[in-house]
SEFIZA-3560 file (N, C-alpha, C; in Angstrom, 3 decimals):
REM SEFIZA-3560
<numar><xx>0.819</xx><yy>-1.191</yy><zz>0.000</zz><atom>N</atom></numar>
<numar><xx>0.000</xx><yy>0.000</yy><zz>0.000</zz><atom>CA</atom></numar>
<numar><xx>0.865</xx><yy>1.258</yy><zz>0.000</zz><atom>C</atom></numar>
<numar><xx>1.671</xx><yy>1.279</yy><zz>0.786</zz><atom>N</atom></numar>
<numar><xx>2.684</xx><yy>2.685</yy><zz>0.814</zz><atom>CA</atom></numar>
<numar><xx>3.358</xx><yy>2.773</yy><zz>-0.807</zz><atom>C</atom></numar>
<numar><xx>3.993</xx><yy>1.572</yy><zz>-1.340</zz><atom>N</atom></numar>
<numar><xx>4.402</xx><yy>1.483</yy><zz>-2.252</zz><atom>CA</atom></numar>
<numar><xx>3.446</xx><yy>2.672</yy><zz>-3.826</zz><atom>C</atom></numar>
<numar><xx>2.511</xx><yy>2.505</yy><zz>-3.475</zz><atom>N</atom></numar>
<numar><xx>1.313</xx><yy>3.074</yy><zz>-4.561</zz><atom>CA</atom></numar>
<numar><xx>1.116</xx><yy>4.306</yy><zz>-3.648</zz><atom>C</atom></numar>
<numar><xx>0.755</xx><yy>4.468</yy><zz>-2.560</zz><atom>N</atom></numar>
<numar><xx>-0.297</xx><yy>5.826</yy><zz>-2.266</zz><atom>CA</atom></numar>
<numar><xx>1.207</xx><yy>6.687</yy><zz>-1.592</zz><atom>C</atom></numar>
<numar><xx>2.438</xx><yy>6.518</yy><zz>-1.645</zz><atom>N</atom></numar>
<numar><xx>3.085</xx><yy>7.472</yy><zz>-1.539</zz><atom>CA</atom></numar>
<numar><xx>3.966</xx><yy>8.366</yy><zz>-2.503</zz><atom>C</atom></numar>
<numar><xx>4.374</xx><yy>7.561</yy><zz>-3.614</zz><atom>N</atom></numar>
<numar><xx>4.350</xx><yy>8.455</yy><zz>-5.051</zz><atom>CA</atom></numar>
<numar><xx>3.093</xx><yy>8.837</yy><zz>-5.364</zz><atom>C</atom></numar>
<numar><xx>1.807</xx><yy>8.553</yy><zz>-5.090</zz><atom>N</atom></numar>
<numar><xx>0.452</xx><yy>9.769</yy><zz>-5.546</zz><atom>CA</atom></numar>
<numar><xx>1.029</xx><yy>10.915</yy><zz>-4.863</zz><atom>C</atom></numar>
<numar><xx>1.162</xx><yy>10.558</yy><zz>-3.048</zz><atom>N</atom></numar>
<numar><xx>1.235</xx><yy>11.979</yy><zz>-2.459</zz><atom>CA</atom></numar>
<numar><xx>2.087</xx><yy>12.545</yy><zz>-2.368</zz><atom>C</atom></numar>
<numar><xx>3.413</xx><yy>12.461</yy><zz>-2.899</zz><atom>N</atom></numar>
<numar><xx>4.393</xx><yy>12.933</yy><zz>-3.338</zz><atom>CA</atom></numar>
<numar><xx>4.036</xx><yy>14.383</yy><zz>-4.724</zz><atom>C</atom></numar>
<numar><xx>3.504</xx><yy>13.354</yy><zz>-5.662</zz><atom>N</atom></numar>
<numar><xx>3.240</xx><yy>13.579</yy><zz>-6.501</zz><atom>CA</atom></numar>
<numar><xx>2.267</xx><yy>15.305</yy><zz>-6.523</zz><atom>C</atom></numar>
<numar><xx>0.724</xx><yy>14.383</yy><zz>-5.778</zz><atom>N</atom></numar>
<numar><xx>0.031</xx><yy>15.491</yy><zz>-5.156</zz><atom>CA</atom></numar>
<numar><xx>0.366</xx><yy>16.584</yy><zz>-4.904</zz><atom>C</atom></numar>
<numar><xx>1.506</xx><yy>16.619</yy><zz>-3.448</zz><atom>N</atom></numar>
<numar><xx>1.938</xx><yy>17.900</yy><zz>-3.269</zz><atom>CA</atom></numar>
<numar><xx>3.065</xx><yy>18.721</yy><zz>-3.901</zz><atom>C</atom></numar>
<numar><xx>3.453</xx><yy>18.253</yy><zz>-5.193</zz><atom>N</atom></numar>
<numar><xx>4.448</xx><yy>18.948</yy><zz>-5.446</zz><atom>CA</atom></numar>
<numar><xx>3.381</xx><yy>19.247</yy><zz>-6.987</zz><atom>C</atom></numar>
<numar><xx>2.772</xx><yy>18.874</yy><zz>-7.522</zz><atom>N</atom></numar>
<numar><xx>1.377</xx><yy>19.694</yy><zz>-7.891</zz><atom>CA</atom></numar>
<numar><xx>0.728</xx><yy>20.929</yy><zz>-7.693</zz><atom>C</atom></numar>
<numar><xx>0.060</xx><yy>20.377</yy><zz>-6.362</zz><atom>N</atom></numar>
<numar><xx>0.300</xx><yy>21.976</yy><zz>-5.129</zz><atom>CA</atom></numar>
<numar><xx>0.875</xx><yy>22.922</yy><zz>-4.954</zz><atom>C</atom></numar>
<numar><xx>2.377</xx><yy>22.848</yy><zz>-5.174</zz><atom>N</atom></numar>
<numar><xx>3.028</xx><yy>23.756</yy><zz>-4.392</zz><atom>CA</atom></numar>
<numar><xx>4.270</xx><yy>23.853</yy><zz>-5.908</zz><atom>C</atom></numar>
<numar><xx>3.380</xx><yy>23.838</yy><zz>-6.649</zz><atom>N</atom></numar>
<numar><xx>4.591</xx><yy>23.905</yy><zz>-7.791</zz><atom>CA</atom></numar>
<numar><xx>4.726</xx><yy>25.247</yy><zz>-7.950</zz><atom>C</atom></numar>
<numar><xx>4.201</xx><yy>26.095</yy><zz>-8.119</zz><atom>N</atom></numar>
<numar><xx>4.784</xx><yy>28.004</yy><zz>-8.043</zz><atom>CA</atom></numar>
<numar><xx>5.022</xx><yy>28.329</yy><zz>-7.147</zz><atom>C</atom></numar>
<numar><xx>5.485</xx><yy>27.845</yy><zz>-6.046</zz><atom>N</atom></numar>
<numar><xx>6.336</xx><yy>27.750</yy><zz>-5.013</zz><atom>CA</atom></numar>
<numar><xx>7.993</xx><yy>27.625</yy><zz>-5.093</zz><atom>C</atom></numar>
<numar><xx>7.905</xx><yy>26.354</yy><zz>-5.952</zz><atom>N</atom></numar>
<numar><xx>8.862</xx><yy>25.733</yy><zz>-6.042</zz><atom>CA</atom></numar>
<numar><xx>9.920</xx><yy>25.996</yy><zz>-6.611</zz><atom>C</atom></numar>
<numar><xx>9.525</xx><yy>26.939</yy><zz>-8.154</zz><atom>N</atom></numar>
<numar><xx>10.011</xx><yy>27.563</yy><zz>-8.805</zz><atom>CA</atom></numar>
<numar><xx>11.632</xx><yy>28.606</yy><zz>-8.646</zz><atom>C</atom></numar>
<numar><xx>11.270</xx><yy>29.240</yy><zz>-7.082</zz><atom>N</atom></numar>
<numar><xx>12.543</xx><yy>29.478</yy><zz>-6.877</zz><atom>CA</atom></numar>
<numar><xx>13.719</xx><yy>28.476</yy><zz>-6.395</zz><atom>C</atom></numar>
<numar><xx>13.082</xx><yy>27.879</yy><zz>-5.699</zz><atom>N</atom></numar>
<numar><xx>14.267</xx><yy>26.789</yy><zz>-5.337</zz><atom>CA</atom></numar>
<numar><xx>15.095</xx><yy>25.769</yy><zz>-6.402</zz><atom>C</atom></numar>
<numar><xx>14.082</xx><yy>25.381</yy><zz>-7.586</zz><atom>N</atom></numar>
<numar><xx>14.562</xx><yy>24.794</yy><zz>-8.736</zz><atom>CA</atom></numar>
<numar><xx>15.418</xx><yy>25.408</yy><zz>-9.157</zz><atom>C</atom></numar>
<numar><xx>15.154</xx><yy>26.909</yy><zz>-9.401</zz><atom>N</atom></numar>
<numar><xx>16.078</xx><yy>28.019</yy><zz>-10.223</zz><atom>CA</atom></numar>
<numar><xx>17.402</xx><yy>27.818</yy><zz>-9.513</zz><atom>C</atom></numar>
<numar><xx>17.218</xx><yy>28.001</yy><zz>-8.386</zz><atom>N</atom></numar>
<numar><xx>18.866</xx><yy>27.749</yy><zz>-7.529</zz><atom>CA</atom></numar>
<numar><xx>19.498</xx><yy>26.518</yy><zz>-8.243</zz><atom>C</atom></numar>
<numar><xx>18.850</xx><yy>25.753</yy><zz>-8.030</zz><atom>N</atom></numar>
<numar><xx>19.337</xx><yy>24.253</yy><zz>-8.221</zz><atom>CA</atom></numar>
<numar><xx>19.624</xx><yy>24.494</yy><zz>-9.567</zz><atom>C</atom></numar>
<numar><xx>18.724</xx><yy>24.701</yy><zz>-10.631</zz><atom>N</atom></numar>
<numar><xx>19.698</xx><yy>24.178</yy><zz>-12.028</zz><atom>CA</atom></numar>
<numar><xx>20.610</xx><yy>25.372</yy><zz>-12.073</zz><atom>C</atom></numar>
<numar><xx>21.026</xx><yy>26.801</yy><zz>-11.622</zz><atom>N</atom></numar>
<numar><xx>22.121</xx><yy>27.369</yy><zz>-11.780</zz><atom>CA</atom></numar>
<numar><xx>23.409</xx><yy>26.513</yy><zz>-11.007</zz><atom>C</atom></numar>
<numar><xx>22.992</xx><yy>26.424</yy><zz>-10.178</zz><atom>N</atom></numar>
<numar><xx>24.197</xx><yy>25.332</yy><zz>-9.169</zz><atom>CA</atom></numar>
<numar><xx>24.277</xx><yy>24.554</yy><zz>-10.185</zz><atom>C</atom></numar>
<numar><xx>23.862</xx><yy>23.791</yy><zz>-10.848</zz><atom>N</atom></numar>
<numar><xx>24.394</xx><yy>22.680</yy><zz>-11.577</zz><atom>CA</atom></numar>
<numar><xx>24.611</xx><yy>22.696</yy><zz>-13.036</zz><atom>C</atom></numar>
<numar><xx>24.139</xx><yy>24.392</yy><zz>-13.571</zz><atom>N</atom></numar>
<numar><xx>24.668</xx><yy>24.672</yy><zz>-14.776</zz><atom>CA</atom></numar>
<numar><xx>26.176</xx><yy>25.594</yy><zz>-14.785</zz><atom>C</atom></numar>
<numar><xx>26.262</xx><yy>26.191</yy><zz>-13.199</zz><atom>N</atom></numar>
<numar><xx>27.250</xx><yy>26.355</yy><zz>-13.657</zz><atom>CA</atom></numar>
<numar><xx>28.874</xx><yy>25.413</yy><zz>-13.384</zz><atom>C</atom></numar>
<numar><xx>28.279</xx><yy>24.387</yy><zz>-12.591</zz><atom>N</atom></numar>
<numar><xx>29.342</xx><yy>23.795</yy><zz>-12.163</zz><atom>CA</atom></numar>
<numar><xx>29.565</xx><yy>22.548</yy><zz>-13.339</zz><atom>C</atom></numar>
<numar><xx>28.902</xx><yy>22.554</yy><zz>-14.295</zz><atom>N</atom></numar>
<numar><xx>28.809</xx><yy>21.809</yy><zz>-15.350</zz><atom>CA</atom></numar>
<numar><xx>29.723</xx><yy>22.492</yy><zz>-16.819</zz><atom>C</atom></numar>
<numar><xx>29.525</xx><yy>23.916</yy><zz>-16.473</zz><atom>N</atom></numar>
<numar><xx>30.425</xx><yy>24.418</yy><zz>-17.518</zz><atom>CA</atom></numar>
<numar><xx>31.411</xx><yy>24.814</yy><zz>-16.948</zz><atom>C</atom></numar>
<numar><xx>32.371</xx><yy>24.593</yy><zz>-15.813</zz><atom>N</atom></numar>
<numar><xx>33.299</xx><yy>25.058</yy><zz>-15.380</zz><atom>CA</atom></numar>
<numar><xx>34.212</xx><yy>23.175</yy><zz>-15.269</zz><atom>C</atom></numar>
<numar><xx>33.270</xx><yy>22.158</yy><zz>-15.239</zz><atom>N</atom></numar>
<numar><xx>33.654</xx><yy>20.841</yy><zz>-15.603</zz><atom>CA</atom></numar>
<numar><xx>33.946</xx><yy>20.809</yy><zz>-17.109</zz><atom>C</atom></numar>
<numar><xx>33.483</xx><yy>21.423</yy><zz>-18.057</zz><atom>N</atom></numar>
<numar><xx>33.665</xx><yy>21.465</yy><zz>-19.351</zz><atom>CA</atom></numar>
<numar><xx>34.836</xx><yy>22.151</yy><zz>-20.050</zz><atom>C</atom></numar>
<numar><xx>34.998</xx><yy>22.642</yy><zz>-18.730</zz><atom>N</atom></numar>
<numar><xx>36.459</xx><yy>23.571</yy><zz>-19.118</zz><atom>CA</atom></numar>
<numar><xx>37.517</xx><yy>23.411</yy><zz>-18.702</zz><atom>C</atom></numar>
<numar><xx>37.476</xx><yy>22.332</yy><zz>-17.794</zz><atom>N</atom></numar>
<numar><xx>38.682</xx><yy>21.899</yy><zz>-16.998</zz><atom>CA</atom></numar>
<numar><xx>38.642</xx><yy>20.808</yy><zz>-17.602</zz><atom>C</atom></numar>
<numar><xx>37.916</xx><yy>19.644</yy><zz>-18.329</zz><atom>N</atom></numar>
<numar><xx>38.192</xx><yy>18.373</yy><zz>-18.382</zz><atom>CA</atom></numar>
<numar><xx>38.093</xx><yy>18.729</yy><zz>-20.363</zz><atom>C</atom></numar>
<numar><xx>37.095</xx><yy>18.505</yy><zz>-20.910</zz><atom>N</atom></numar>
<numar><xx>37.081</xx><yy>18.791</yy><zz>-22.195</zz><atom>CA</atom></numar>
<numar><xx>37.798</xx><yy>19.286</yy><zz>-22.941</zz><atom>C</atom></numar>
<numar><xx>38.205</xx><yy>20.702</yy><zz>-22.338</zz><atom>N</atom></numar>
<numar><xx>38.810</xx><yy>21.984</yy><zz>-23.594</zz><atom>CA</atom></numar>
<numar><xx>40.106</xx><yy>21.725</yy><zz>-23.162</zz><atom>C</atom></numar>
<numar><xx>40.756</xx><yy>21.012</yy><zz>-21.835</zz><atom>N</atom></numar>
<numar><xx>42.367</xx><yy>20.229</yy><zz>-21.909</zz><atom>CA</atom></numar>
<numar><xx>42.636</xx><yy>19.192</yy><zz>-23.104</zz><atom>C</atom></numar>
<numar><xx>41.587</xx><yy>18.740</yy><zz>-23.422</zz><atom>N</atom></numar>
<numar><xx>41.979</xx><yy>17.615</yy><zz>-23.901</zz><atom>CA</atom></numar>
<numar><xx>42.122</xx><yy>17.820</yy><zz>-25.416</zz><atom>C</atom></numar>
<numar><xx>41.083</xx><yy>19.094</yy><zz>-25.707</zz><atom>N</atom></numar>
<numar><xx>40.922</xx><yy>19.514</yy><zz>-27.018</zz><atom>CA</atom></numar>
<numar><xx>42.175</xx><yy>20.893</yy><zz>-27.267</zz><atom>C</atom></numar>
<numar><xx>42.992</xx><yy>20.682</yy><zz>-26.915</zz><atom>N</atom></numar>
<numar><xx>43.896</xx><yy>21.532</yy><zz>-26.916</zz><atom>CA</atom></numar>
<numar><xx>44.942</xx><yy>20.890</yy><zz>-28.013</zz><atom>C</atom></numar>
<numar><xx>45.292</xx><yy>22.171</yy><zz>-29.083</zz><atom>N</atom></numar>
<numar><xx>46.488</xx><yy>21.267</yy><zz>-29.977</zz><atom>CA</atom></numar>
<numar><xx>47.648</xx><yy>21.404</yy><zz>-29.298</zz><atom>C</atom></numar>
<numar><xx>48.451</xx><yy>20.966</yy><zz>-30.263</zz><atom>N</atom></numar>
<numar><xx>49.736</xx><yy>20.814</yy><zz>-29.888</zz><atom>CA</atom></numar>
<numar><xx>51.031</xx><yy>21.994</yy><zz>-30.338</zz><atom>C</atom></numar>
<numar><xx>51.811</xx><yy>22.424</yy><zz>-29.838</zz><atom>N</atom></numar>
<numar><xx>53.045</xx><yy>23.011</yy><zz>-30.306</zz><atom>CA</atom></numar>
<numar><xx>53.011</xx><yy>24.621</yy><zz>-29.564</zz><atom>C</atom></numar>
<numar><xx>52.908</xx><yy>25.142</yy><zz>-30.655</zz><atom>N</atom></numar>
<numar><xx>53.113</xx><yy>27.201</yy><zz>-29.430</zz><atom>CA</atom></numar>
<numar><xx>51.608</xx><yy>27.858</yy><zz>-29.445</zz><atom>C</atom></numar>
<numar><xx>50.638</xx><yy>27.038</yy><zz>-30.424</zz><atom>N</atom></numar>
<numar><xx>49.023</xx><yy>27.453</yy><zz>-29.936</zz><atom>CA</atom></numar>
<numar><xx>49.060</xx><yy>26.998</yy><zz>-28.302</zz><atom>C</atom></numar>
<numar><xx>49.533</xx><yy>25.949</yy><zz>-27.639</zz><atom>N</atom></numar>
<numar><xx>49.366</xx><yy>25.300</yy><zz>-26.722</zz><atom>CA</atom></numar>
<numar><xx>49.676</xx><yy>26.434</yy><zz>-25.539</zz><atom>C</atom></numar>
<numar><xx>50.975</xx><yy>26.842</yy><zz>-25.564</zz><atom>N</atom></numar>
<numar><xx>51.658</xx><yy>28.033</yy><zz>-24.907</zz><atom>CA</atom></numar>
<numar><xx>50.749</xx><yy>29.041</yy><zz>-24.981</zz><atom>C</atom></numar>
<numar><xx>49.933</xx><yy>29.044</yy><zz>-25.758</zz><atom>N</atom></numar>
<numar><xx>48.865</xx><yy>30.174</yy><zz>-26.176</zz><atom>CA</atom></numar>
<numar><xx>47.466</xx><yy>30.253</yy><zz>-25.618</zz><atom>C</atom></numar>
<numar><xx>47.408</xx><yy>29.107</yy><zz>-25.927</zz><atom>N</atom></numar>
<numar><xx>45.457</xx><yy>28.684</yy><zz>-25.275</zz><atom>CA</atom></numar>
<numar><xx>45.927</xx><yy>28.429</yy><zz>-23.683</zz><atom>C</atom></numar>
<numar><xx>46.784</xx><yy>28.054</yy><zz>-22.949</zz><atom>N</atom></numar>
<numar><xx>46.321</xx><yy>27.428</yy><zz>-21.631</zz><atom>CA</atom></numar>
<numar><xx>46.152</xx><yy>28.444</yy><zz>-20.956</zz><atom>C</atom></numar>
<numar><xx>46.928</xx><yy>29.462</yy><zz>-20.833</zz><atom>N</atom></numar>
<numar><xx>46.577</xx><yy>30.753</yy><zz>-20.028</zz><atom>CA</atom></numar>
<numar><xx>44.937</xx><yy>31.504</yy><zz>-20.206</zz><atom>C</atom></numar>
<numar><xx>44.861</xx><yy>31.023</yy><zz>-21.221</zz><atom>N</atom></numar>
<numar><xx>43.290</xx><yy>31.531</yy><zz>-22.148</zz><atom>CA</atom></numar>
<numar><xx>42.634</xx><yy>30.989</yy><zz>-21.090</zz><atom>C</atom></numar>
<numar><xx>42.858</xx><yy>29.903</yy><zz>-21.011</zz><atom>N</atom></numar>
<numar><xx>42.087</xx><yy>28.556</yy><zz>-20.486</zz><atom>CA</atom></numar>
<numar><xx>42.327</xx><yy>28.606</yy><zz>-19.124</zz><atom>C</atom></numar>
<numar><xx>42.787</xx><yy>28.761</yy><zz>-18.447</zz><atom>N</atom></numar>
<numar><xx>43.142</xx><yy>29.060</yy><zz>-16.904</zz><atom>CA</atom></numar>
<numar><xx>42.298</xx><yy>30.439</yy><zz>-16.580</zz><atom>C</atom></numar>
<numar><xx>42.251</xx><yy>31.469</yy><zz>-17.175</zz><atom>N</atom></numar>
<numar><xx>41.886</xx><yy>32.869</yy><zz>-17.240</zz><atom>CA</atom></numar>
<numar><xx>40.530</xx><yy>32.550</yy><zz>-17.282</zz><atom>C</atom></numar>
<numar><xx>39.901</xx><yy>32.110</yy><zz>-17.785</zz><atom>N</atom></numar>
<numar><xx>38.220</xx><yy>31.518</yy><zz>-18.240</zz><atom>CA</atom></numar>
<numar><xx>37.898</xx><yy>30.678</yy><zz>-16.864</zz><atom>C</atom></numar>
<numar><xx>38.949</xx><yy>29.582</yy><zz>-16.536</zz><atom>N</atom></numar>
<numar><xx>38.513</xx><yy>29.259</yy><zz>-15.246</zz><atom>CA</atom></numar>
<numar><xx>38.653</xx><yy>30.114</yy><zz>-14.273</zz><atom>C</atom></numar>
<numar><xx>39.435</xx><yy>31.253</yy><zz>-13.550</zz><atom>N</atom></numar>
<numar><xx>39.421</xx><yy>31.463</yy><zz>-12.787</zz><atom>CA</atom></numar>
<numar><xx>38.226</xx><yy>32.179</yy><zz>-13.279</zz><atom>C</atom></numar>
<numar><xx>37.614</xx><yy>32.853</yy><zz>-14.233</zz><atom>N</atom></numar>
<numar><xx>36.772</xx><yy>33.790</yy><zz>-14.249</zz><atom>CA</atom></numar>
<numar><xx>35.154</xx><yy>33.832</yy><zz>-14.262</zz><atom>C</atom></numar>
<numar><xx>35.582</xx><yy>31.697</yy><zz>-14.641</zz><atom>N</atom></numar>
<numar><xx>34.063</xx><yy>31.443</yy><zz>-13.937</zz><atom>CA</atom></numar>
<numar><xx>33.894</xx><yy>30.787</yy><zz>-12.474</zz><atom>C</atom></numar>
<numar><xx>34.741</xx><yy>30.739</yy><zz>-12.006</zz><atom>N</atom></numar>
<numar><xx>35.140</xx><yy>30.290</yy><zz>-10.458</zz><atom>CA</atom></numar>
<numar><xx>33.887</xx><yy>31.320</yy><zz>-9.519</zz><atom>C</atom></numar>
<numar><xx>34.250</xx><yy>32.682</yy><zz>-9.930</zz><atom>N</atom></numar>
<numar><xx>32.824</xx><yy>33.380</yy><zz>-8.822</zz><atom>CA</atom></numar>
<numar><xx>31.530</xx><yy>32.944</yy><zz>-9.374</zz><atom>C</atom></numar>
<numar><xx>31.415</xx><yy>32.845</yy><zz>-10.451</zz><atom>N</atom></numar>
<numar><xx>29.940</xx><yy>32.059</yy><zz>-10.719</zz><atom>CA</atom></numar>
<numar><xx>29.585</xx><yy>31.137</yy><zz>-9.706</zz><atom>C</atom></numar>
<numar><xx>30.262</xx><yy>30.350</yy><zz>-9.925</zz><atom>N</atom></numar>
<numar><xx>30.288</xx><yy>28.861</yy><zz>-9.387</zz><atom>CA</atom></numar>
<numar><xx>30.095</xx><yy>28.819</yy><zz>-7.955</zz><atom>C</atom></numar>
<numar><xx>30.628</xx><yy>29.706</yy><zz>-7.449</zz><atom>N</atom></numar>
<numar><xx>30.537</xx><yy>30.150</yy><zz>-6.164</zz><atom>CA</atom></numar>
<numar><xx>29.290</xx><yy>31.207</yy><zz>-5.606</zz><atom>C</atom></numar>
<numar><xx>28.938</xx><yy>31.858</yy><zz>-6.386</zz><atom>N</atom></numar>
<numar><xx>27.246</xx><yy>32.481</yy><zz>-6.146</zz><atom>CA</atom></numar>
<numar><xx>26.162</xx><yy>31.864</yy><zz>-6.380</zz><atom>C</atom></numar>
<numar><xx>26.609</xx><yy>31.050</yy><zz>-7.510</zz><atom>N</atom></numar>
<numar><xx>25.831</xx><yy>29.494</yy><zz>-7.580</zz><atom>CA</atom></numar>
<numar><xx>25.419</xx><yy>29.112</yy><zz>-6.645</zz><atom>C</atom></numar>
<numar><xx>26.314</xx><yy>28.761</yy><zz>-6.034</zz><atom>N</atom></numar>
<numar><xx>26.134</xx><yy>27.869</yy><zz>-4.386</zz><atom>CA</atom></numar>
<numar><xx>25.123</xx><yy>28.368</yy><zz>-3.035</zz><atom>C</atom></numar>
<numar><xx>25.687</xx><yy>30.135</yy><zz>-3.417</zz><atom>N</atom></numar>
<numar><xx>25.109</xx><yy>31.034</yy><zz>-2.266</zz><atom>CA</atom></numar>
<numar><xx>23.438</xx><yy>30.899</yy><zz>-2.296</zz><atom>C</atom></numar>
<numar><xx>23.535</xx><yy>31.170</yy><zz>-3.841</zz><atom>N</atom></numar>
<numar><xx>21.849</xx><yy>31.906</yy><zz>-3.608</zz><atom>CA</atom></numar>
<numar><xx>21.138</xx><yy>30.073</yy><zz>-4.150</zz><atom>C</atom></numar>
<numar><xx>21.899</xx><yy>28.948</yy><zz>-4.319</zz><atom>N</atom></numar>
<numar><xx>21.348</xx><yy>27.821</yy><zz>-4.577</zz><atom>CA</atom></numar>
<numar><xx>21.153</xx><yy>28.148</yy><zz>-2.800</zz><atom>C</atom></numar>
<numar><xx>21.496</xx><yy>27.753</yy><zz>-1.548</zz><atom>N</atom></numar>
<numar><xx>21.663</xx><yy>27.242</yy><zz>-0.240</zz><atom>CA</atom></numar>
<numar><xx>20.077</xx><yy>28.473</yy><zz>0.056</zz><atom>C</atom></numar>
<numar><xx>20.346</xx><yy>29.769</yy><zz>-0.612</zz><atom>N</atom></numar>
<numar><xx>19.773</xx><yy>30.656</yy><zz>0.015</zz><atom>CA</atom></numar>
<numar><xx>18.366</xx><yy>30.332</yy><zz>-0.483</zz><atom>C</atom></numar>
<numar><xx>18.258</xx><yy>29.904</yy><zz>-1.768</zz><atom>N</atom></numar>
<numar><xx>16.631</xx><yy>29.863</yy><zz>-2.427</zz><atom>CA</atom></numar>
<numar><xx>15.994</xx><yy>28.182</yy><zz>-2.026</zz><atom>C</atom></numar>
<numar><xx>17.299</xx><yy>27.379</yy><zz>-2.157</zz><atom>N</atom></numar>
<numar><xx>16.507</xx><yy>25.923</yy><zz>-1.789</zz><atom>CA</atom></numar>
<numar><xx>16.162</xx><yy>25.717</yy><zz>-0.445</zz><atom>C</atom></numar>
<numar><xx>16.699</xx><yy>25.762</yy><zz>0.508</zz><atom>N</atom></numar>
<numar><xx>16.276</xx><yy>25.627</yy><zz>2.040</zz><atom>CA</atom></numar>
<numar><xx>15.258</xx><yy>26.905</yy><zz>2.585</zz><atom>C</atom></numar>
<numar><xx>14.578</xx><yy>27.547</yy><zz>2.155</zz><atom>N</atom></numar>
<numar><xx>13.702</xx><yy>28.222</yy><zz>2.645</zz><atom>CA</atom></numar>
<numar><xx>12.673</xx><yy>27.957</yy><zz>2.505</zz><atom>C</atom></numar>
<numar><xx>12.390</xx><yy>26.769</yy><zz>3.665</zz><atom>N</atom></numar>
<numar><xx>11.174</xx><yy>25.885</yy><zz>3.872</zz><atom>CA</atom></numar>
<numar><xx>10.181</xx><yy>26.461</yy><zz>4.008</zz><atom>C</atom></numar>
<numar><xx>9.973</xx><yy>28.358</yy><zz>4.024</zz><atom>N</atom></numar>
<numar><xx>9.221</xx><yy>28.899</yy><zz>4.132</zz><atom>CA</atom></numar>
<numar><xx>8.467</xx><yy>29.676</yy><zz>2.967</zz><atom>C</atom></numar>
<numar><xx>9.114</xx><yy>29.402</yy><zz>1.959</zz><atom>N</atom></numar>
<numar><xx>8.125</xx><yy>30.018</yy><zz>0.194</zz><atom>CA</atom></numar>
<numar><xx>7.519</xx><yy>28.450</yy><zz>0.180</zz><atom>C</atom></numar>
<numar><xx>7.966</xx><yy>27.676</yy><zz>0.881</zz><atom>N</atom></numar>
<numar><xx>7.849</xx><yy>26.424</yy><zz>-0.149</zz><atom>CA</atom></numar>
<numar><xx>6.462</xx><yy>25.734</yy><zz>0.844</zz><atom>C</atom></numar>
<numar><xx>6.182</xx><yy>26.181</yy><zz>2.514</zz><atom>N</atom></numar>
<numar><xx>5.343</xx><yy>25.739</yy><zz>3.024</zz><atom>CA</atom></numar>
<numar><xx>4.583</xx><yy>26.689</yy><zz>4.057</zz><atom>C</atom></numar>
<numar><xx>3.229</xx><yy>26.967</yy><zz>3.922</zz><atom>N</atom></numar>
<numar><xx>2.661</xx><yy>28.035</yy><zz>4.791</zz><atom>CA</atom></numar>
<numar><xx>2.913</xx><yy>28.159</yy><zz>6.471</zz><atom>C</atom></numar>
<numar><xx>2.414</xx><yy>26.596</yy><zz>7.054</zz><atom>N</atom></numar>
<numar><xx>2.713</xx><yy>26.264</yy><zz>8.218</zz><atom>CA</atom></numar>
<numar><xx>4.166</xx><yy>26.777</yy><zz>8.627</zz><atom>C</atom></numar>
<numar><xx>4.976</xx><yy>26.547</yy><zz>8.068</zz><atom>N</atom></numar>
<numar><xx>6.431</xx><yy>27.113</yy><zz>8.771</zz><atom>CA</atom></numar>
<numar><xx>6.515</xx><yy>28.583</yy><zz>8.495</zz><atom>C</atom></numar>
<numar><xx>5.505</xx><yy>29.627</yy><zz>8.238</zz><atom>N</atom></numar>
<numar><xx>5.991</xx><yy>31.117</yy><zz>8.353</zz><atom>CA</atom></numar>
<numar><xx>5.611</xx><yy>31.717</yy><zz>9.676</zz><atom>C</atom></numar>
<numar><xx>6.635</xx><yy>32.155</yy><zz>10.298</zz><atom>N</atom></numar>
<numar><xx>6.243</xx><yy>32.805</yy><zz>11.439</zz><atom>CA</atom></numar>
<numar><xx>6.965</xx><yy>33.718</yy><zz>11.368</zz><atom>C</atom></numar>
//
């Protein structure tokens, strides 16, 4: 019985409370879009790097791009912690 009537009410309340939710999602896929393109740039664009004095050329490029999405990645985090745990857009009972 739990097996069936607790994905309904799962389901149910996030139905409910879906324009609610909206901010906390937003946190979440920036947290994970930007830590996805800062993985794309450390693992991918190394590998796609040629060879010889372009090389001497692009990595600093490429280091410069990471450090420069590094504060992203890191406000990411802030306003992800700040918009997802505020059990209070997301449920009436907990506003006081």
């Amino acid at each position: 019985m739990l097996l069936v009537v607790g994905p309904i009410a799962l389901t149910v309340f996030v139905l409910a409370y879906r324009r609610r939710l909206s901010s906390p999602a937003t946190g979440m896929g920036v947290l994970f879009g930007s830590l996805f393109i800062l993985w794309v740039l450390m693992t991918d664009a190394m590998k796609m790097l040629p060879q010889g004095i372009f090389q001497i050329l692009l990595i600093p490029a490429l280091l410069a791009s990471i450090l420069f999405g590094l504060p992203f990645v890191l406000t990411a985090a802030v306003l992800c912690v700040h918009h997802v745990f505020r059990t209070a857009d997301v449920h009436e009972v907990l506003r006081r």
